[in-house]
C-alpha positions, 0 to 999 in steps of 0.5 A: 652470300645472298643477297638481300633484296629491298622485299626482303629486307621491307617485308620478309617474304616469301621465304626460301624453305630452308629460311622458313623451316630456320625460323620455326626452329628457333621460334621455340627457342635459342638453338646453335646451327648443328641443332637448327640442322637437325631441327630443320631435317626432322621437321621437314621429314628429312626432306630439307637436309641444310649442309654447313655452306648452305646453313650459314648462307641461310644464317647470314642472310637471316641476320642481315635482314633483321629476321635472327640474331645473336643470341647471348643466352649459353647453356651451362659452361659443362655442357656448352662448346664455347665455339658455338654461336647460338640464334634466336628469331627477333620479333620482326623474324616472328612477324614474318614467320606467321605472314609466311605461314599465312600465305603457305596455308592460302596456297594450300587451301587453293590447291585443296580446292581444285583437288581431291583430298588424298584417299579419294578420287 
């Protein structure tokens, strides 16, 4: 299991990719982990691909850190599998989700600056 550092647990960030890419996929509502794996490989294009060690490795720091939790939210019992746990982003899993996002952009708007935009030179 990952281990959950004092700036994790304080702080929140910086988040792995699969970590931030997990809290954007619940940011939009209670998801169980098949759903959040196909949620994560499309919003990244397919380039960040969670297999199931990697995905409950996420899942299970997440929740120690206070950033996801249980949810008690099923959908109807005729279209739910009763094995399934369901998660959802906690408000501090919310606040550090836009620091985050904050802090990426920061980092992009840097690199912009000493770049020149795609398609020109």
């Amino acid at each position: 299991m990952a281990r959950v550092t004092r700036q994790t647990r304080d702080t929140a960030g910086p988040l792995k990719p699969a970590a931030f890419l997990l809290l954007v996929s619940l940011a939009s509502g209670d998801r169980h982990g098949y759903a959040i794996r196909k949620e994560v490989a499309a919003r990244s294009g397919g380039s960040v691909r969670l297999g199931p060690a990697s995905l409950y490795r996420t899942i299970a720091t997440l929740l120690e850190s206070g950033l996801i939790e249980e949810s008690g939210h099923r959908p109807a019992p005729d279209v739910d599998d009763e094995r399934r746990r369901y998660y959802r982003i906690t408000e501090r899993g919310r606040h550090a989700l836009r620091d985050e996002t904050h802090r990426l952009e920061s980092l992009a708007a840097a690199a912009r600056a000493v770049m020149p935009i795609r398609g020109k030179s």
